[in-house]
gemmi code that builds the backbone of each chain (N, CA, C; Angstrom):
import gemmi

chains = {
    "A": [
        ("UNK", (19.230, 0.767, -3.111), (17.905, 1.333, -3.364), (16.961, 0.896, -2.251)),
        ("UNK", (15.940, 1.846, -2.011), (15.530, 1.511, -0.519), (13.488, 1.584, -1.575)),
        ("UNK", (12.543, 1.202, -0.518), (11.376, 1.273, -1.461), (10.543, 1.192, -0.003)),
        ("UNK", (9.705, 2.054, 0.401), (8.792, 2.174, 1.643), (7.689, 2.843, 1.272)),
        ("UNK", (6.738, 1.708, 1.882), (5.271, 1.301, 1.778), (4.909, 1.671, 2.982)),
        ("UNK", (3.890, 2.623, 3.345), (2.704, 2.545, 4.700), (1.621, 2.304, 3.869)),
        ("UNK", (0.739, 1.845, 5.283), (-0.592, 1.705, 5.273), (-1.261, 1.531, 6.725)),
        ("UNK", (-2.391, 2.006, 6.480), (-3.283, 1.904, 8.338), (-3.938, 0.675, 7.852)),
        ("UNK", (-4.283, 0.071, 8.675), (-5.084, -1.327, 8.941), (-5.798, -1.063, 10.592)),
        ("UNK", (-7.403, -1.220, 10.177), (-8.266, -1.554, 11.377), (-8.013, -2.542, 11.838)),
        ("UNK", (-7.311, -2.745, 12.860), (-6.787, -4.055, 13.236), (-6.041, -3.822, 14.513)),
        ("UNK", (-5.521, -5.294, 15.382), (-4.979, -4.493, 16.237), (-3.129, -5.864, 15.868)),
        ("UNK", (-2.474, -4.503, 16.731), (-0.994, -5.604, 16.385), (-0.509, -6.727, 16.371)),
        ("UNK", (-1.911, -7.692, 17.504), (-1.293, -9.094, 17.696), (-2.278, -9.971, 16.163)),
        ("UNK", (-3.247, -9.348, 15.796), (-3.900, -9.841, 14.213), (-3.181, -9.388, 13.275)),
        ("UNK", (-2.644, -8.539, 13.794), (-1.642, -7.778, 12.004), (0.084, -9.197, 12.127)),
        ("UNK", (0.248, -9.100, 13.293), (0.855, -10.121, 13.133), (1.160, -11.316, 13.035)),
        ("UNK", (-0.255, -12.096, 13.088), (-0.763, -13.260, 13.050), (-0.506, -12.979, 11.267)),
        ("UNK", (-1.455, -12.288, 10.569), (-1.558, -11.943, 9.145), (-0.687, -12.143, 8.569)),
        ("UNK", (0.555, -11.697, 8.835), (1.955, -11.480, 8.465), (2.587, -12.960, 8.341)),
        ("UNK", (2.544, -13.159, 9.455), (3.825, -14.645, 9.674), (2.776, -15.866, 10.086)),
        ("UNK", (1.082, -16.099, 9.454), (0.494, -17.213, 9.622), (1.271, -17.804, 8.004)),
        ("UNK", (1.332, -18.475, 7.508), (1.464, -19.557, 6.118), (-0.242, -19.386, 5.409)),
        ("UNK", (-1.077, -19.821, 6.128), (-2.355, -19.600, 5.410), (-3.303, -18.580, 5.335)),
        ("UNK", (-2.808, -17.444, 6.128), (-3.180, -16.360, 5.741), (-2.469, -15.717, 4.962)),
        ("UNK", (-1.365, -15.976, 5.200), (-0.241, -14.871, 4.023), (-0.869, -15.422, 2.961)),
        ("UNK", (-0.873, -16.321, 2.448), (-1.400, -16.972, 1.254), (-2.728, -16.464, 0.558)),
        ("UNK", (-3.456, -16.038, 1.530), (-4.944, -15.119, 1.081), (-4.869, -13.896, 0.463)),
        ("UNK", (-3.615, -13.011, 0.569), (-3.041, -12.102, -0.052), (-1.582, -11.690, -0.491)),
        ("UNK", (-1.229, -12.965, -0.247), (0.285, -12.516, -1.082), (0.334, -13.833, -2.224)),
        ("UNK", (-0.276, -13.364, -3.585), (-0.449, -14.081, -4.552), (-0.514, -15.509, -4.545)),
        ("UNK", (-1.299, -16.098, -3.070), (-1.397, -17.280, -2.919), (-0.387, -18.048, -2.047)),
        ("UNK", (0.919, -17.195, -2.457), (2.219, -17.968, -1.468), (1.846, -18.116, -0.486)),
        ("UNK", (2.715, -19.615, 0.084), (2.609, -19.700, 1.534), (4.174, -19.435, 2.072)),
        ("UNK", (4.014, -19.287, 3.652), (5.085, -19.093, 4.156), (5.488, -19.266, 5.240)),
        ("UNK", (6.081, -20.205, 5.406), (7.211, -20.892, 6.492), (7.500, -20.516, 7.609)),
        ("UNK", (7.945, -20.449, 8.826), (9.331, -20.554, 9.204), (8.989, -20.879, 10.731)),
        ("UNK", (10.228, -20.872, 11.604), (9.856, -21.211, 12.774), (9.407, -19.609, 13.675)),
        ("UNK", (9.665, -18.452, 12.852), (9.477, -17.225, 13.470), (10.542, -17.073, 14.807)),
        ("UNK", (11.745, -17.383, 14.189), (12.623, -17.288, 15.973), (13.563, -16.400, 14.996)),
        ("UNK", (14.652, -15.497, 16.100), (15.727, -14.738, 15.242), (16.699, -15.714, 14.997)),
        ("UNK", (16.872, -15.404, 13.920), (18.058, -16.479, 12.951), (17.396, -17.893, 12.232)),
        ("UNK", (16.265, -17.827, 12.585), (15.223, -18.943, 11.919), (15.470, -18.616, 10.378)),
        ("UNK", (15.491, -19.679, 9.225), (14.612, -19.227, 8.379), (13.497, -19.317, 8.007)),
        ("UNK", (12.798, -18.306, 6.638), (11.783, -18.830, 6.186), (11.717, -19.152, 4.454)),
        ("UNK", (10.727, -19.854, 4.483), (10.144, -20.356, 2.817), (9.239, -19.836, 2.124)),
        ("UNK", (8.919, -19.329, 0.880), (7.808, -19.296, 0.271), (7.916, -20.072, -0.754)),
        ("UNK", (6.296, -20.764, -0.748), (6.256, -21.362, -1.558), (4.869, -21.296, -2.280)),
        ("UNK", (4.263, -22.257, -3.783), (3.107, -21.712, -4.402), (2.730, -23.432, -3.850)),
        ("UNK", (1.496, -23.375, -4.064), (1.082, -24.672, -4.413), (1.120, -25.458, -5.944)),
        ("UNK", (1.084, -24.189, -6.618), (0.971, -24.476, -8.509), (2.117, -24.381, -8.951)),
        ("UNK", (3.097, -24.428, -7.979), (4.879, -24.067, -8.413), (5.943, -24.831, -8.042)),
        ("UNK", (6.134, -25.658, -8.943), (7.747, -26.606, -8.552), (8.752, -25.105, -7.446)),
        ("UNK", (8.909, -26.024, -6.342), (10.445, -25.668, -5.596), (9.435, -24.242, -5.406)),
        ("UNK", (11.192, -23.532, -4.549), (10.975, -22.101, -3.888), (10.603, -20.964, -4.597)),
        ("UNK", (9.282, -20.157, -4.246), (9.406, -19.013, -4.419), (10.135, -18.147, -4.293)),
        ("UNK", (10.615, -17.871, -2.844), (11.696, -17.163, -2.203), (12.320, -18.372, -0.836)),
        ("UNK", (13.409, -17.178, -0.107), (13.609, -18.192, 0.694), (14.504, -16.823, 1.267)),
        ("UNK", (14.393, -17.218, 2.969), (15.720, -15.471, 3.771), (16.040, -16.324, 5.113)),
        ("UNK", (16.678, -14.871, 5.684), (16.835, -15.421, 7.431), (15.800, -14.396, 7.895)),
        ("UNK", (15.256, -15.216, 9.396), (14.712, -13.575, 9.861), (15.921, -13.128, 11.034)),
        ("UNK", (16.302, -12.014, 10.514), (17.498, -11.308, 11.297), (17.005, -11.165, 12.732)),
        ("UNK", (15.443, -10.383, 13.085), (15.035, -9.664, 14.031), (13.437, -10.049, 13.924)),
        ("UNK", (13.097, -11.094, 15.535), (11.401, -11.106, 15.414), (11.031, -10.482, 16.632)),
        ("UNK", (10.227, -9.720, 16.639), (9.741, -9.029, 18.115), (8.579, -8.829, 17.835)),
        ("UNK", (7.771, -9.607, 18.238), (5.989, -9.843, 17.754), (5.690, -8.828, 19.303)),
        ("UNK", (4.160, -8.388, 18.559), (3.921, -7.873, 17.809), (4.320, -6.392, 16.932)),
        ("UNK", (5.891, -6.127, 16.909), (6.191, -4.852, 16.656), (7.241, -4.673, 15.226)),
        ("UNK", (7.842, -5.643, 15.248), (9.462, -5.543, 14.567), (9.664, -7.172, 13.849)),
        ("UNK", (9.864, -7.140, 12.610), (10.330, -8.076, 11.734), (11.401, -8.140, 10.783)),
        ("UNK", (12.352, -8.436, 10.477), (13.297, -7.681, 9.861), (13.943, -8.998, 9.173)),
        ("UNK", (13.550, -9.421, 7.843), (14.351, -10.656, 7.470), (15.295, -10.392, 5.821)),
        ("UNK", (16.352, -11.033, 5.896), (16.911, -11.248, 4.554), (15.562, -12.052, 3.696)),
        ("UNK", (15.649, -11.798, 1.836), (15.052, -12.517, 1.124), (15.627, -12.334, -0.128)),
        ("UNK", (15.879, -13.527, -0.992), (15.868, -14.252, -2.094), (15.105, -14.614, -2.945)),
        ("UNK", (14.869, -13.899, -3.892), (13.639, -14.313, -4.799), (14.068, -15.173, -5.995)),
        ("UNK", (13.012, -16.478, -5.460), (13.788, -17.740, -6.441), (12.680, -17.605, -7.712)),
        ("UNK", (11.511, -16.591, -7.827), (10.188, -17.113, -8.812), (10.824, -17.365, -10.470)),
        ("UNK", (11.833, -16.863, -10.699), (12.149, -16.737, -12.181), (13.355, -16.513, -12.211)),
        ("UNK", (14.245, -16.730, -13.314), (15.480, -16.286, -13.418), (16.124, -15.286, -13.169)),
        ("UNK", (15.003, -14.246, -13.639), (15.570, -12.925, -13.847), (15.556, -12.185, -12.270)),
        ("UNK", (15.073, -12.710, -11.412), (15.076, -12.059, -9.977), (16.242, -12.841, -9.350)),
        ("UNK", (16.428, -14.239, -9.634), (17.284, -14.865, -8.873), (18.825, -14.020, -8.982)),
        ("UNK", (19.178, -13.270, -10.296), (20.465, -13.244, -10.358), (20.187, -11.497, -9.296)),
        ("UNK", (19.347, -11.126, -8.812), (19.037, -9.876, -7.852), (19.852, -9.990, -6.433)),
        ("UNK", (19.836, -11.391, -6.237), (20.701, -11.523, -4.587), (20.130, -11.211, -3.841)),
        ("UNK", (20.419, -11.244, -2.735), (19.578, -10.888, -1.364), (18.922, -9.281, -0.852)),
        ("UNK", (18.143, -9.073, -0.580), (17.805, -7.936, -0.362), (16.377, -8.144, 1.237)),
        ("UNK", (16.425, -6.900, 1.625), (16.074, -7.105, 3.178), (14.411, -6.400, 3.312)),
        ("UNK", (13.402, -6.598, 4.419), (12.598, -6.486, 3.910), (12.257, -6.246, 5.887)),
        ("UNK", (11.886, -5.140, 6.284), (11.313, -4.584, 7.576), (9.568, -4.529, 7.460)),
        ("UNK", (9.297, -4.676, 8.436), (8.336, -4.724, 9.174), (7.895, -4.092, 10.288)),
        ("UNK", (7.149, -3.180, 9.949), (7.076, -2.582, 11.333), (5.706, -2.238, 11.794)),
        ("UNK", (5.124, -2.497, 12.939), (3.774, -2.363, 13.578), (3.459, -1.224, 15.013)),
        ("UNK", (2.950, -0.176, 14.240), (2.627, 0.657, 15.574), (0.958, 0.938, 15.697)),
        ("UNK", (1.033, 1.056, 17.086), (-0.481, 1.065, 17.222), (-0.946, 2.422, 17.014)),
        ("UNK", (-2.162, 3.390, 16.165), (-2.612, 4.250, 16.236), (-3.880, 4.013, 16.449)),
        ("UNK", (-4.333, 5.044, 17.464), (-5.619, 4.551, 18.317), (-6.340, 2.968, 17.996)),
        ("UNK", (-7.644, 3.580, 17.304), (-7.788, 2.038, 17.130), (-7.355, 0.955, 16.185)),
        ("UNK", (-6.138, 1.170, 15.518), (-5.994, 0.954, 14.098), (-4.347, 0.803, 14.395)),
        ("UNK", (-3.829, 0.537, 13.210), (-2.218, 0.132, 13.111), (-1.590, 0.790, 12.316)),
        ("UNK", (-0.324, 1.404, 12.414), (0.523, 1.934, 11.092), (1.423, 0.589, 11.039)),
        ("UNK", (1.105, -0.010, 9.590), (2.349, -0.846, 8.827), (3.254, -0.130, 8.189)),
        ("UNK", (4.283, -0.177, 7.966), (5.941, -0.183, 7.701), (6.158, -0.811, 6.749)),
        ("UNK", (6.384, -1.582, 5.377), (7.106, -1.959, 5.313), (8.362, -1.453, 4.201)),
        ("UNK", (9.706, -1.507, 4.997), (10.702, -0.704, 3.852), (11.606, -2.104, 3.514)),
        ("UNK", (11.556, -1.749, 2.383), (12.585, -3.136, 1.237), (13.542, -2.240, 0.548)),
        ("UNK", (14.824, -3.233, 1.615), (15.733, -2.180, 0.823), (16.767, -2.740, 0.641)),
        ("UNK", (18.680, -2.734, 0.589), (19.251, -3.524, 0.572), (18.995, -3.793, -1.514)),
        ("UNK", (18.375, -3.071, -1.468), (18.184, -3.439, -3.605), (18.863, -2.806, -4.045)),
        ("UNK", (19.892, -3.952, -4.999), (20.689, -2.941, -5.982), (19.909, -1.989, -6.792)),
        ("UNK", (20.909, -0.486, -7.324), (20.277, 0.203, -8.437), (19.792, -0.753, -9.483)),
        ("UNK", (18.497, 0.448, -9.798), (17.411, -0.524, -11.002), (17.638, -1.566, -10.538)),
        ("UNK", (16.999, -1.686, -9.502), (16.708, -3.573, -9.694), (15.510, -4.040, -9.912)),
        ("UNK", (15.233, -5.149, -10.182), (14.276, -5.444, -11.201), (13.157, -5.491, -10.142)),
        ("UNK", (12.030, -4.563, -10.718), (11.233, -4.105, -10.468), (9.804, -5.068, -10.227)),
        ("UNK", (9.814, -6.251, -10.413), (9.207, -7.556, -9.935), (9.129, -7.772, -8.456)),
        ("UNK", (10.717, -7.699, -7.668), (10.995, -7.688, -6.533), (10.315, -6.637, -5.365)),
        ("UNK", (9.539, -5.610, -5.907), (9.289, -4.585, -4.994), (8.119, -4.395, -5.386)),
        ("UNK", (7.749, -4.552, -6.871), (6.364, -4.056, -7.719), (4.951, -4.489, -6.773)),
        ("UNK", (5.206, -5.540, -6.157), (3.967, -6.493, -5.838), (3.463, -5.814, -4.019)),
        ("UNK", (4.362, -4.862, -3.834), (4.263, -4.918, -2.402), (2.462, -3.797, -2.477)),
        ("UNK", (2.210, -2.803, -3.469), (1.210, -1.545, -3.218), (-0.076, -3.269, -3.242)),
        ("UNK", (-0.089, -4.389, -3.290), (-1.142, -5.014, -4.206), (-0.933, -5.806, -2.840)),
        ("UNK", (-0.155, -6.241, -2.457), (0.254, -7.182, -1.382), (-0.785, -6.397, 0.417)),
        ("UNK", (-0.362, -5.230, 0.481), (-0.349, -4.279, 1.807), (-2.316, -4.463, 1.571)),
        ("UNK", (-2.591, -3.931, 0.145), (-3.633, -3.703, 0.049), (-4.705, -5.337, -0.077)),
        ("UNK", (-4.289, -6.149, -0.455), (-4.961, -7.313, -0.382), (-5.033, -7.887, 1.480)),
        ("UNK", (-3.804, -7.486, 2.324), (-3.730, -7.435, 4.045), (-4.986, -6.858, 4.634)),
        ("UNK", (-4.877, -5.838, 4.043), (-6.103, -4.390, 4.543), (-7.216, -5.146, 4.445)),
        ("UNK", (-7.341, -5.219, 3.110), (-8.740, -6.027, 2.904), (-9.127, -7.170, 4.002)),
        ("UNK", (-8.595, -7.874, 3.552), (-8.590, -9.396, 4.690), (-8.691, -9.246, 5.656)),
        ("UNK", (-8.048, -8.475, 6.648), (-8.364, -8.206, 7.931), (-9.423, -7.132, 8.311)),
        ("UNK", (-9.883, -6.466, 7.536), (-10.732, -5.363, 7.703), (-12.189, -5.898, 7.471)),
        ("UNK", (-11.952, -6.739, 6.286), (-13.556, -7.341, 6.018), (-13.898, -8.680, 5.612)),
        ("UNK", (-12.760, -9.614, 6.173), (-12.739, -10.996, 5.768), (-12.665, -11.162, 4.413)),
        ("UNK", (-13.125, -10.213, 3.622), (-12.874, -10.524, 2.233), (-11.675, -11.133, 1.236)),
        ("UNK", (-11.347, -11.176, -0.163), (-10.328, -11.610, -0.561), (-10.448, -10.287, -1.667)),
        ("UNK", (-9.189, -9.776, -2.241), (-8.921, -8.742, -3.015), (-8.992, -9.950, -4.178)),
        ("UNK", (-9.670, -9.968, -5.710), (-9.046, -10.673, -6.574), (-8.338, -9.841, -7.809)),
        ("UNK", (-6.969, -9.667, -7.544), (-6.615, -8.325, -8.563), (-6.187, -9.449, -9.122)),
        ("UNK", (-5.994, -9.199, -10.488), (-4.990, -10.198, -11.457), (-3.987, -10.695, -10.325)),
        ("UNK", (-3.225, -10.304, -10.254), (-2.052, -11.778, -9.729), (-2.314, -12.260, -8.583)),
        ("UNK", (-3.734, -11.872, -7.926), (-3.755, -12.015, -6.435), (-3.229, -13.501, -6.521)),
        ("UNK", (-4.059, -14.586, -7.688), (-3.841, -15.799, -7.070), (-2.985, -16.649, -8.164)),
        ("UNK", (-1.812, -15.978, -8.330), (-1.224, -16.917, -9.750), (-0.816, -17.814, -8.990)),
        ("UNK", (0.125, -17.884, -7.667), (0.176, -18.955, -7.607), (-0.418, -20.345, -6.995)),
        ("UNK", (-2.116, -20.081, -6.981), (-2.835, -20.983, -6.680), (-2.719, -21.971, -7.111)),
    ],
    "B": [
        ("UNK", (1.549, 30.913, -24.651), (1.934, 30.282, -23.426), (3.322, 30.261, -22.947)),
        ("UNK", (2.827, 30.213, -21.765), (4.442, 30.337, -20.913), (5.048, 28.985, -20.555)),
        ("UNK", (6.040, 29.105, -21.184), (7.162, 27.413, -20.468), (7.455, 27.685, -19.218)),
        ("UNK", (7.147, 26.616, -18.631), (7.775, 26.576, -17.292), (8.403, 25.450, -17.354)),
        ("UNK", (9.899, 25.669, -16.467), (10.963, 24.625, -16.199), (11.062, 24.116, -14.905)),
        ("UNK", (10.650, 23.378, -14.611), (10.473, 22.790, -13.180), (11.822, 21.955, -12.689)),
        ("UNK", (12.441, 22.379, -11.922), (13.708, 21.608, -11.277), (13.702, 21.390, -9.797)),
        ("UNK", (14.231, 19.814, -9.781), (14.084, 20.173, -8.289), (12.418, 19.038, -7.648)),
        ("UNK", (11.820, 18.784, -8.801), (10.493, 18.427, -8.670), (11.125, 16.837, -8.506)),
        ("UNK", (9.793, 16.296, -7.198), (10.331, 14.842, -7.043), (8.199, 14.464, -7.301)),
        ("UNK", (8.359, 13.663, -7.386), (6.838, 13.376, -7.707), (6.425, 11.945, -7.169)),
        ("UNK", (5.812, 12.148, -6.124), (5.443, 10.611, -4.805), (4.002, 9.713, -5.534)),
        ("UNK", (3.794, 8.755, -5.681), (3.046, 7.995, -6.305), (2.551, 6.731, -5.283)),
        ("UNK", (1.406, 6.920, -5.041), (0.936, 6.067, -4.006), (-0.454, 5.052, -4.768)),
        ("UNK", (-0.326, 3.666, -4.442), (-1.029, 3.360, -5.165), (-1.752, 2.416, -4.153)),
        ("UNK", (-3.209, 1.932, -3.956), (-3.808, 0.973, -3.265), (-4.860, 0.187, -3.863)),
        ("UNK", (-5.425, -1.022, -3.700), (-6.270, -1.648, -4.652), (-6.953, -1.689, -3.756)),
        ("UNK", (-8.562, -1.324, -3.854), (-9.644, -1.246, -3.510), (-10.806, -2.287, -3.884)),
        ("UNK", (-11.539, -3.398, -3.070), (-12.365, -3.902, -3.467), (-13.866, -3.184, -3.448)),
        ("UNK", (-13.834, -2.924, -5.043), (-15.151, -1.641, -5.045), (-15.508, -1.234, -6.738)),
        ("UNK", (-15.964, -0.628, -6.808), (-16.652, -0.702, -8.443), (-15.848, 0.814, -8.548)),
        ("UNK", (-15.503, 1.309, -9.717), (-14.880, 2.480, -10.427), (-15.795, 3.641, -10.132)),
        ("UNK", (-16.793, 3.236, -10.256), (-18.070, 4.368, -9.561), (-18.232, 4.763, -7.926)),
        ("UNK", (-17.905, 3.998, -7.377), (-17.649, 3.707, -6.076), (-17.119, 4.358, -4.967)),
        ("UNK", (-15.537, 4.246, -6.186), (-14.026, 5.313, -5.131), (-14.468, 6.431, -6.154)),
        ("UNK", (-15.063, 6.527, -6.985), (-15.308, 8.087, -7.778), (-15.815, 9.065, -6.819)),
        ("UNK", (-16.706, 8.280, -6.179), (-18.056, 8.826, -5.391), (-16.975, 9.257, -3.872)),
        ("UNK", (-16.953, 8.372, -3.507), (-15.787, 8.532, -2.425), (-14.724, 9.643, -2.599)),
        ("UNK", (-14.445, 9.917, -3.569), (-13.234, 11.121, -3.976), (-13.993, 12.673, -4.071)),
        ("UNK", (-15.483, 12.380, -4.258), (-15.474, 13.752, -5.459), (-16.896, 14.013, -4.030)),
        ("UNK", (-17.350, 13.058, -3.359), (-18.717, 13.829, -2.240), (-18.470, 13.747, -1.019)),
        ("UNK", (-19.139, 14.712, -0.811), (-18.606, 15.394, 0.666), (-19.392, 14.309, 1.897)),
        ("UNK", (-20.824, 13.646, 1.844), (-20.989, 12.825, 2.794), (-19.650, 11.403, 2.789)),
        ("UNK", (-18.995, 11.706, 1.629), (-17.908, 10.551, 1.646), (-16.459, 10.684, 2.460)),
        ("UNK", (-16.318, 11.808, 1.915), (-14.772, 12.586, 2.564), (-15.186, 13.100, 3.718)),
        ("UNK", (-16.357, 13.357, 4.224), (-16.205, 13.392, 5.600), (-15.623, 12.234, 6.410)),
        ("UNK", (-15.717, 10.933, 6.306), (-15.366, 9.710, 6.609), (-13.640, 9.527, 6.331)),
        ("UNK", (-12.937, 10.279, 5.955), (-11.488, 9.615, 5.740), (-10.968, 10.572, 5.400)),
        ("UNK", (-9.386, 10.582, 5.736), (-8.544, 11.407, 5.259), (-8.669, 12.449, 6.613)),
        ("UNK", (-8.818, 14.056, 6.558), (-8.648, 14.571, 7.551), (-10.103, 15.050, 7.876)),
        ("UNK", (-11.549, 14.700, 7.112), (-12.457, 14.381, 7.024), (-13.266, 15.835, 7.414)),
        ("UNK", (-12.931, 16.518, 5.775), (-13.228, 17.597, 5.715), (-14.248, 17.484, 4.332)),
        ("UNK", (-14.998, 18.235, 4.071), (-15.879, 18.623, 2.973), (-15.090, 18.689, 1.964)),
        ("UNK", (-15.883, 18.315, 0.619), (-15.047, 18.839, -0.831), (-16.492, 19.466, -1.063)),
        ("UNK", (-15.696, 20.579, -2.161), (-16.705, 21.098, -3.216), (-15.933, 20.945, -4.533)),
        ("UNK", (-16.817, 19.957, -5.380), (-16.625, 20.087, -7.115), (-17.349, 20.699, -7.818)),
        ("UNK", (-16.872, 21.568, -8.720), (-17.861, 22.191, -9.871), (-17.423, 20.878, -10.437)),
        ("UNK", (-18.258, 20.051, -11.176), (-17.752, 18.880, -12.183), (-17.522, 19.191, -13.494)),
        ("UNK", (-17.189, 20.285, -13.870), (-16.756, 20.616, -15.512), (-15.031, 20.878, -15.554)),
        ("UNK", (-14.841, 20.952, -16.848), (-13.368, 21.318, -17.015), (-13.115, 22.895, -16.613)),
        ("UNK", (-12.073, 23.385, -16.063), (-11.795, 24.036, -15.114), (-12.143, 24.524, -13.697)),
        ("UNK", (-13.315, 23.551, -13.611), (-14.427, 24.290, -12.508), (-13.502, 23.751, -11.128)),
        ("UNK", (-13.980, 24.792, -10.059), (-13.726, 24.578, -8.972), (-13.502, 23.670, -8.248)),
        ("UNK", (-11.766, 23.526, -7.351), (-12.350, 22.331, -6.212), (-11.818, 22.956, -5.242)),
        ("UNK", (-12.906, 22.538, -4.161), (-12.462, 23.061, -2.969), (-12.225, 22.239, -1.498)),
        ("UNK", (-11.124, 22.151, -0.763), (-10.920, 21.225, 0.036), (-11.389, 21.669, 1.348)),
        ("UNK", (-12.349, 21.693, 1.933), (-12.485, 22.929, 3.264), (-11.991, 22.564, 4.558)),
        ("UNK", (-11.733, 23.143, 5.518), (-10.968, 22.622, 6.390), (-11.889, 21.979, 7.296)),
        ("UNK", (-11.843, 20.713, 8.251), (-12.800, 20.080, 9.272), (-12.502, 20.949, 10.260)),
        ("UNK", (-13.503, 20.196, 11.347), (-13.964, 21.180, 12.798), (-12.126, 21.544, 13.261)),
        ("UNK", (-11.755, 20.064, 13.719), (-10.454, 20.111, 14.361), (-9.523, 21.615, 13.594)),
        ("UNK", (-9.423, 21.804, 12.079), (-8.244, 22.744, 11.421), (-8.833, 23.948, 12.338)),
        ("UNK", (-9.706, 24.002, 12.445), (-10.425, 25.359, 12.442), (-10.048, 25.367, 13.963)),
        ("UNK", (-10.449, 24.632, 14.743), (-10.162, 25.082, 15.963), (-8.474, 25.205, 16.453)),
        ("UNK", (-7.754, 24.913, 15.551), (-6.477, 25.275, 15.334), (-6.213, 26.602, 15.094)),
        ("UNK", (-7.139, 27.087, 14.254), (-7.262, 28.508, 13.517), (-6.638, 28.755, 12.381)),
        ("UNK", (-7.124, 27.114, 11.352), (-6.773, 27.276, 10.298), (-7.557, 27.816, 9.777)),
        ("UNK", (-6.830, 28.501, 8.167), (-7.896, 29.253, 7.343), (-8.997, 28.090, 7.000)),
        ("UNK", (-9.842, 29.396, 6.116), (-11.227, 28.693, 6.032), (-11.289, 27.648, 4.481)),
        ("UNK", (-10.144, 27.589, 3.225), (-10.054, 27.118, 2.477), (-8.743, 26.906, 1.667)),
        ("UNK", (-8.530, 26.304, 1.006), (-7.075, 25.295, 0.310), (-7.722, 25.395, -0.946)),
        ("UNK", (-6.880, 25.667, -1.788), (-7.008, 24.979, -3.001), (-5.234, 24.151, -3.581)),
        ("UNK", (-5.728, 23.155, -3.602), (-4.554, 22.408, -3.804), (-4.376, 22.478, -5.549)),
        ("UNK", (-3.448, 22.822, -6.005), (-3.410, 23.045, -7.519), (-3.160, 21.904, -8.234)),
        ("UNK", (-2.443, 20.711, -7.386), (-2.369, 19.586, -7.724), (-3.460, 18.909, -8.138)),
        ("UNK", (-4.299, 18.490, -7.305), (-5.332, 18.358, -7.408), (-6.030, 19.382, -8.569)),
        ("UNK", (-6.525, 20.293, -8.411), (-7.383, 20.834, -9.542), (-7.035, 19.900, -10.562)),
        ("UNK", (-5.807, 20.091, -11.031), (-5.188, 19.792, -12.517), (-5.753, 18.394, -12.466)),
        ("UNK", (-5.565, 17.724, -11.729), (-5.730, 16.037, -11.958), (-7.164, 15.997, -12.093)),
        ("UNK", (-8.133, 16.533, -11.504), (-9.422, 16.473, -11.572), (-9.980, 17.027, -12.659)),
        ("UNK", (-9.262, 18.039, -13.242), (-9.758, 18.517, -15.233), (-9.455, 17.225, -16.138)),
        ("UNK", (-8.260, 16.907, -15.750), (-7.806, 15.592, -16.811), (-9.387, 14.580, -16.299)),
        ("UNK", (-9.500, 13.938, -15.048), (-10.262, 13.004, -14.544), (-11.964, 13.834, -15.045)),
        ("UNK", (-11.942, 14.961, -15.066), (-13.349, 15.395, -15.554), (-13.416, 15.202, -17.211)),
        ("UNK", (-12.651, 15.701, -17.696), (-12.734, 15.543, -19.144), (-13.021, 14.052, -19.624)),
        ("UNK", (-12.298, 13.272, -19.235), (-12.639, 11.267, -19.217), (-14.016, 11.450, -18.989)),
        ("UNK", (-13.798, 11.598, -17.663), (-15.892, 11.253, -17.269), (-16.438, 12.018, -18.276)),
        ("UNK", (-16.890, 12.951, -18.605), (-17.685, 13.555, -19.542), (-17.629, 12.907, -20.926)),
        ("UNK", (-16.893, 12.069, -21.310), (-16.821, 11.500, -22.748), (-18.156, 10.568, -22.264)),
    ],
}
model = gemmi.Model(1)
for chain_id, residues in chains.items():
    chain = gemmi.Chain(chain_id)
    for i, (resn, *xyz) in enumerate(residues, 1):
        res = gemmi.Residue()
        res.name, res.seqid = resn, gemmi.SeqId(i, " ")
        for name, pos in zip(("N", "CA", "C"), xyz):
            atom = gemmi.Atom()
            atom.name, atom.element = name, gemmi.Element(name[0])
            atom.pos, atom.b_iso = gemmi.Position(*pos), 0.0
            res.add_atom(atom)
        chain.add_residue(res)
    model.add_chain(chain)
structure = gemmi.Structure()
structure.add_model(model)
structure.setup_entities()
């Protein structure tokens, strides 16, 4: 099962990718998680909560080519019911349109029906990015910050 | 009334969270100093009642393409009777 998300972001590619792979910005819109890694190919990375014993998730990044191409395995450790999901893959992609960016991202590599936790968060995720970089602001949707 | 059997129909669902009041992106959807600003940043016309008119008109750029002068997207209509009938309660 494959699941692809666009979105434009006023922004330009080397901030969209700062956004992406900083730890304390990801954290401003991806439900608080932070996130790891050394950003090299074959590196891995971590997510983690601050309000959460152990791993959120945890992958390899297959493919880093800043500012354009991201391409990592991921493992979602948040709950039982995702862990028994297995690995599934998660692209990144950054093109420049005039003054602004097309984001990419396709998650795919998901078994049929798979549990819908794993992919659900991404329309809330893209859109809490937008925000942040567009107007410094913070999106507070319900889960923005569970794991604060 | 007539049944219709629709086959074949795939139905795309796009969803984004907006920091903004419900009145806000209403305004943004339904007036034309708004939709000039986004999308392909063409005029709307709403009659705001149940069945009333919507009209999507084409911007400078369609036209100098030599697109026609109006769309009515049926999709839209329909969603905007359901979304008018709410507002009016």
């Amino acid at each position: 099962m494959e699941k692809v998300f666009e979105i434009y972001i006023r922004t330009t590619p080397e901030r969209l990718w700062e956004a992406i792979t900083d730890g304390e910005t990801r954290s401003k819109y991806q439900f608080g998680a932070r996130i790891t890694s050394e950003w090299t190919t074959g590196s891995r990375f971590e997510m983690s909560g601050p309000g959460n014993p152990g791993l959120l998730g945890e992958g390899e990044n297959l493919e880093v080519d800043p500012p354009r191409r991201l391409v990592q395995t991921m493992v979602a450790l948040w709950g039982d019911d995702v862990k028994s999901e297995g690995t599934s893959r998660i692209t990144w992609e950054i093109e420049p349109v005039g003054d602004s960016c097309k984001l990419v991202v396709t998650h795919d590599q998901l078994r049929e029906n798979a549990n819908e936790q794993l992919y659900g968060g991404w329309p809330m995720i893209l859109s809490g990015l937008k925000t942040w970089l567009e107007t410094g602001e913070l999106l507070t949707t319900p889960g923005s910050l569970m794991y604060l | 009334m007539t049944a219709i059997t629709e086959t074949n129909v795939t139905t795309q669902v796009y969803r984004v969270y907006i920091k903004a009041a419900p009145q806000a992106i209403w305004d943004a959807i339904t007036m034309p100093e708004w939709t000039r600003r986004y999308g392909y940043g063409g005029n709307v016309e709403f009659d705001m009642r149940p069945e009333g008119a919507f009209r999507a008109l084409t911007n400078e750029g369609m036209r100098a393409m030599g697109a026609g002068g109006r769309v009515h997207p049926p999709d839209l209509r329909d969603r905007r009777d359901q979304d008018c009938r709410r507002a009016n309660h």
